[in-house]
N, C-alpha and C positions, 0 to 999 in steps of 0.2 A: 544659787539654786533656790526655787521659791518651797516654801513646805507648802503641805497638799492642804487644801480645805476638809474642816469637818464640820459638824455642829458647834456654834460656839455659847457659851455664857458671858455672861457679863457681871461687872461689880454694879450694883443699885447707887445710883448719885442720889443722895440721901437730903431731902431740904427740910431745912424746918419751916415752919410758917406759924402766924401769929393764929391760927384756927387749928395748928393740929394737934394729933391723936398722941396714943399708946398702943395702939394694934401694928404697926407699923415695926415699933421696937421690938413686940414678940414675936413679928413675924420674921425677922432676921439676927433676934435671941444678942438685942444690943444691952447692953449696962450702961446706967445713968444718962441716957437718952431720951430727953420729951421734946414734945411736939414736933414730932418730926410728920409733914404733913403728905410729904410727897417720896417716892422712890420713882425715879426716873431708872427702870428695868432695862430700854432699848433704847438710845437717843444717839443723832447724829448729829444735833442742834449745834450750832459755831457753839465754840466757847465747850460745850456741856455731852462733849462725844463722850461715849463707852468705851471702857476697856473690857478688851478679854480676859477673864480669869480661868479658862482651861486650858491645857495642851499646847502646845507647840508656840500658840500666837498670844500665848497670852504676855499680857503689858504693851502688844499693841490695841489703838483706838478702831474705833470702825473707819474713820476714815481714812487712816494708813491705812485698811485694808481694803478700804474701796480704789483706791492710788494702785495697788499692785497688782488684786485681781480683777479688777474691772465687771464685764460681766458675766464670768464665773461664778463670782459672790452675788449681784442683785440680777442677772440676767439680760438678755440684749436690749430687748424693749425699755427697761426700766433704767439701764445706763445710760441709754441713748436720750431720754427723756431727762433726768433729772443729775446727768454725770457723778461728781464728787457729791451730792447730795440726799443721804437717807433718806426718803420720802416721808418716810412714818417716826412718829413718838408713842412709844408704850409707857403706858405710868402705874404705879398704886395709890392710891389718894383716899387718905386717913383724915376726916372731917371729926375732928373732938369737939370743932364748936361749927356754926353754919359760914358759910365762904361769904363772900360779899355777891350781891349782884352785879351781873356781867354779858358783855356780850363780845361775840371774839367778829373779826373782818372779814370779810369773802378772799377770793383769789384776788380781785383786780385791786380792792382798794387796799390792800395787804401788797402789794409789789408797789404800787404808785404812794401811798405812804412809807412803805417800810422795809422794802425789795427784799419782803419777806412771801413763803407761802399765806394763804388765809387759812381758816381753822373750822374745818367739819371734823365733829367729833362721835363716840359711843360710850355709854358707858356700861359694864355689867357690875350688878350690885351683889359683892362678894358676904358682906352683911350686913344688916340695918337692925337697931335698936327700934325699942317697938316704938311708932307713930315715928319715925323719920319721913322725911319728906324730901323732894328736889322741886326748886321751881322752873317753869318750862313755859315761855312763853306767855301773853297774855289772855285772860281769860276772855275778854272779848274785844274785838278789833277796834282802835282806837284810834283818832289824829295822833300824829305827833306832837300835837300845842298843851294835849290833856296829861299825856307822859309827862311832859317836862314840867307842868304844874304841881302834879302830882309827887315828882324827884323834890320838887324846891319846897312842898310843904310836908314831907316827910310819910308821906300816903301812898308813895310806890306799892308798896306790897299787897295793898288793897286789889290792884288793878293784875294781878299776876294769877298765872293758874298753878294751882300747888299740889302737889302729888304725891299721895302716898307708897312707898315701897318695901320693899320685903327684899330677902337673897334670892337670887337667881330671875330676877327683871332684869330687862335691857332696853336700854333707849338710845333712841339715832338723834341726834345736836345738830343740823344743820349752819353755817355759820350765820351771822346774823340772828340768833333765835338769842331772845335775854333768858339767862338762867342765873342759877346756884345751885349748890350741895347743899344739902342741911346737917345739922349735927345726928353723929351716931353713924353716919354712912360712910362702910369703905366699899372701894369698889377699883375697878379695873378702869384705864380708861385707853382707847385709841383713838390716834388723833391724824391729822397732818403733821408735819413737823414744825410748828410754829409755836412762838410762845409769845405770842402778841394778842394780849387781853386788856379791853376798855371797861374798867369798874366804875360802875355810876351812882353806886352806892354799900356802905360798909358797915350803918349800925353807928358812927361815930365810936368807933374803936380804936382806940392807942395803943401803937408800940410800948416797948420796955424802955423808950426815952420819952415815950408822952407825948407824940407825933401820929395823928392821922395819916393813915396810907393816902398815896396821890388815887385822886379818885379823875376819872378820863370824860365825863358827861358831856362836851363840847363835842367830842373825837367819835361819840357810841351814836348822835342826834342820825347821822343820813345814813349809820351803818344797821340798825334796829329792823327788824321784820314787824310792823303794828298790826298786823295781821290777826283775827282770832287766832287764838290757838290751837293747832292739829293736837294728834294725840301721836305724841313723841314715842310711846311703848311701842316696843318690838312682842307682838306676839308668836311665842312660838310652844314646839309640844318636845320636851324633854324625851329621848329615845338614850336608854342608855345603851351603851358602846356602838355607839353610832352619832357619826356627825350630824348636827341640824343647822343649815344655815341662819344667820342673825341678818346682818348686814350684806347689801351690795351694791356698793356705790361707786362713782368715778374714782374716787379715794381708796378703798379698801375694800376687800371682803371677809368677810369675817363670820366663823362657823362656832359651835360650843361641841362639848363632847363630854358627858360621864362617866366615866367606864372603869369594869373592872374585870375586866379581862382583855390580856392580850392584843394589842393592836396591831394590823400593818398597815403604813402609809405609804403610795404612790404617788411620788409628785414629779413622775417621766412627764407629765402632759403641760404640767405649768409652766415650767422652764423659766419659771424665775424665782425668788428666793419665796424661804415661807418664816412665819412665825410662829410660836407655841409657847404662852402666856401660862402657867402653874398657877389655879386660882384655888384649890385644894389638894390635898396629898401630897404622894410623893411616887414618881414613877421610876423607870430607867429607860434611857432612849439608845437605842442602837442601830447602826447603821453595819455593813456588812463588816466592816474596818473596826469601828469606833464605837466606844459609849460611855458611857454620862447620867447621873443621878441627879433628878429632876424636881427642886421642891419648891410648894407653896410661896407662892411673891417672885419665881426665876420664871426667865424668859431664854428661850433657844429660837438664836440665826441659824436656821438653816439654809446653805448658800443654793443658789441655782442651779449647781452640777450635784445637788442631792438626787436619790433619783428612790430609795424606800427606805423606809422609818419604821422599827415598831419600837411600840411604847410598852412596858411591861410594868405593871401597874403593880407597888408595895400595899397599896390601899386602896379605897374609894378615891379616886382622883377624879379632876375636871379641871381642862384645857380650853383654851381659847387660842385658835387658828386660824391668819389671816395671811394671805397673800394677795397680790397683785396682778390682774388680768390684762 
């Protein structure tokens, strides 16, 4: 007999990286943990699926649970589309020092290299130390022949548009678009589910064996947008307890919400799963059946036979919610 679906959580897959933080650690109140750069919140990535850590299913992965409830749990559209396969990666990404620059592959060259998804991404800036930056594309549209001059004689960053940030900005990553994080920024990130990234440059940085990371510059040349640069920032107008949409793209869509008071959610009309990303506070989510204490760095599946949500809100809280149309 199957147990019923509810809301689930997960344990955070926890990475360290040669660039990260300490925010990270005190957001899930870990002891003698550094640099830990990454917490993978929702992943269904081979290798790097989530487990549940509440009620009834927990210690199973997501995709044991995609196997049994099909699309109950992601809904019909979205089964049918991408079967055993989670669509989406939700992250927290703790920058203590700046990332390398990078650029991730679209759909096509991402399946015919790597029979992988490609990787359009977002990110919301949960908080930045003062004068952090992200870089986002180039400042003005250029050959490819000048790029690559510029890689070999260590001038890249010259040619790049660089941007200042503060907490509660958000920017849409298209794939193909060269970036980085810069130091001091944490932030939220949704993605496709891929983790297929071309680094073309790192600072000449060393691991703790004295080893340059593999850098991909051969692999990034025909996948680069040399395009001026758009203006990557999502503008929008903070409404508290009320959703404002962010993103909406063939990938995701994705809304913010500050609130503090009482919510109810309706999701009779989506009919397929949703997400709710914890980027401050601490809430409680209840379903008619079910609930669940919601904090800071947690993410909640909510499956596609959900049908209303309220959120009741311990504090100033602020969610990030996205589903799939």
């Amino acid at each position: 007999m199957q147990e019923s679906l509810y809301p689930l959580k997960f344990y955070p897959i926890l990475k360290e990286k040669i660039w990260g933080g300490e925010k990270l650690s005190e957001i899930y109140n870990l002891k003698n943990a550094e640099n830990i750069g990454e917490s993978w919140v929702l992943s269904g990535y081979a290798g790097e699926e989530s487990v549940v850590l509440n009620g009834n299913l927990r210690g199973k992965n997501i995709r044991q649970l995609i196997d049994t409830y099909r699309d109950t749990l992601l809904g019909k559209s979205i089964y049918e589309k991408f079967g055993r396969n989670f669509p989406l990666l939700f992250k927290l990404i703790d920058a203590g020092d700046k990332l390398s620059i990078q650029v991730h592959p679209d759909d096509l060259t991402a399946w015919n290299r790597h029979a992988s998804f490609g990787k359009t991404e977002m990110w919301y800036i949960i908080d930045a130390e003062e004068d952090s930056e992200l870089i986002l594309g180039f400042a003005n549209e250029i050959k490819p022949e000048k790029y690559s001059a510029a890689l070999a004689n260590g001038t890249l960053e010259t040619l790049l548009q660089h941007v200042k940030v503060c907490a509660g900005d958000v920017f849409f990553i298209p794939a193909g678009t060269i970036h980085a994080i810069g130091k001091g920024i944490l932030l939220a990130e949704i993605q496709q589910s891929s983790d297929i990234t071309y680094r073309v440059y790192d600072y000449q940085r060393k691991d703790a064996n004295g080893r340059e990371r593999e850098l991909h510059k051969e692999q990034a040349i025909d996948v680069i947008n040399y395009k001026n640069a758009q203006n990557f920032k999502i503008e929008y107008q903070n409404k508290r307890n009320e959703f404002v949409s962010l993103v909406n793209c063939n990938y995701f869509n994705t809304s913010f919400m500050e609130f503090s008071n009482t919510q109810f959610l309706d999701y009779e009309e989506i009919e397929n799963f949703a997400v709710l990303l914890c980027t401050e506070g601490r809430f409680e989510l209840k379903t008619s059946d079910f609930s669940i204490s919601v904090l800071k760095g947690e993410a909640v599946l909510l499956p596609a036979s959900t049908k209303v949500v309220q959120l009741i809100p311990a504090q100033l809280s602020r969610v990030l919610e996205t589903f799939i149309v």
